[in-house]
C-alpha positions in Angstrom: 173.0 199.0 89.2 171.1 196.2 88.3 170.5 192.5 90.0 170.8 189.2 87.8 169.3 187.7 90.4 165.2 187.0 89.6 163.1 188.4 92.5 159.9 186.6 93.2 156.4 187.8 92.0 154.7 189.3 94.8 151.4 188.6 95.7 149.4 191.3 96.6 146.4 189.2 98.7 149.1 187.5 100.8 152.4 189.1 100.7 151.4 192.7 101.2 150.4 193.2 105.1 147.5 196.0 104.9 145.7 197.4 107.7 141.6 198.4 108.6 143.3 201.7 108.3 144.9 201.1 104.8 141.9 199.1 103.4 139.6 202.6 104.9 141.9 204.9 102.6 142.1 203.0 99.7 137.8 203.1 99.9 137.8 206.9 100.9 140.5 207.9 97.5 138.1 205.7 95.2 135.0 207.7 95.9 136.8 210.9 96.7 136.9 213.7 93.6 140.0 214.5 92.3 141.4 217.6 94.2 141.1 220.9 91.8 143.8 223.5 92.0 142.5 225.6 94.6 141.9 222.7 96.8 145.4 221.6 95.7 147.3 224.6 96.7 145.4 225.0 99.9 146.9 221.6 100.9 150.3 222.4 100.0 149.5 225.6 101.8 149.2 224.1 105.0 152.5 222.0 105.1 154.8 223.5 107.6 157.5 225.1 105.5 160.8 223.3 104.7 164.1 225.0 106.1 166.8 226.3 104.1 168.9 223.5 106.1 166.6 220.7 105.5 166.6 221.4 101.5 170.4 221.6 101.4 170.6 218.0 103.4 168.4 216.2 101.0 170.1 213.8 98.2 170.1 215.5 94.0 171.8 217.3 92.1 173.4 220.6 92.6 174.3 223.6 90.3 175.4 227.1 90.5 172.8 228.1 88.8 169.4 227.0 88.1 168.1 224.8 85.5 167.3 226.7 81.8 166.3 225.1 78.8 168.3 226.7 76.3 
């Protein structure tokens, strides 16, 4: 679907509302290191785990079988 229609530009000093809490993140990611693997999968680790249910209800696509490159 697309939109003939030209949006306007958005500008990002006045049209994007940011708070003390946003601006503190954006400083902490842009000293923090990059996470490694294990720090990675640690992370993911403590996620509570996603239903059966839940993953059936989300929008994609659905098969049979799963994806192979053949």
């Amino acid at each position: 679907m697309r939109s003939r229609a030209r949006s306007e530009r958005l500008d990002l000093a006045r049209d994007l509302p940011t708070t003390a809490k946003d601006n503190e993140a954006l400083r902490h990611a842009k000293t923090a290191r990059p996470l490694d693997l294990e720090d990675y999968l640690r992370f993911l680790d403590q996620l509570p785990p996603t239903s059966p249910r839940d993953l059936r209800a989300k929008r994609g696509p659905r098969a049979d079988q799963p994806f192979a490159l053949v």
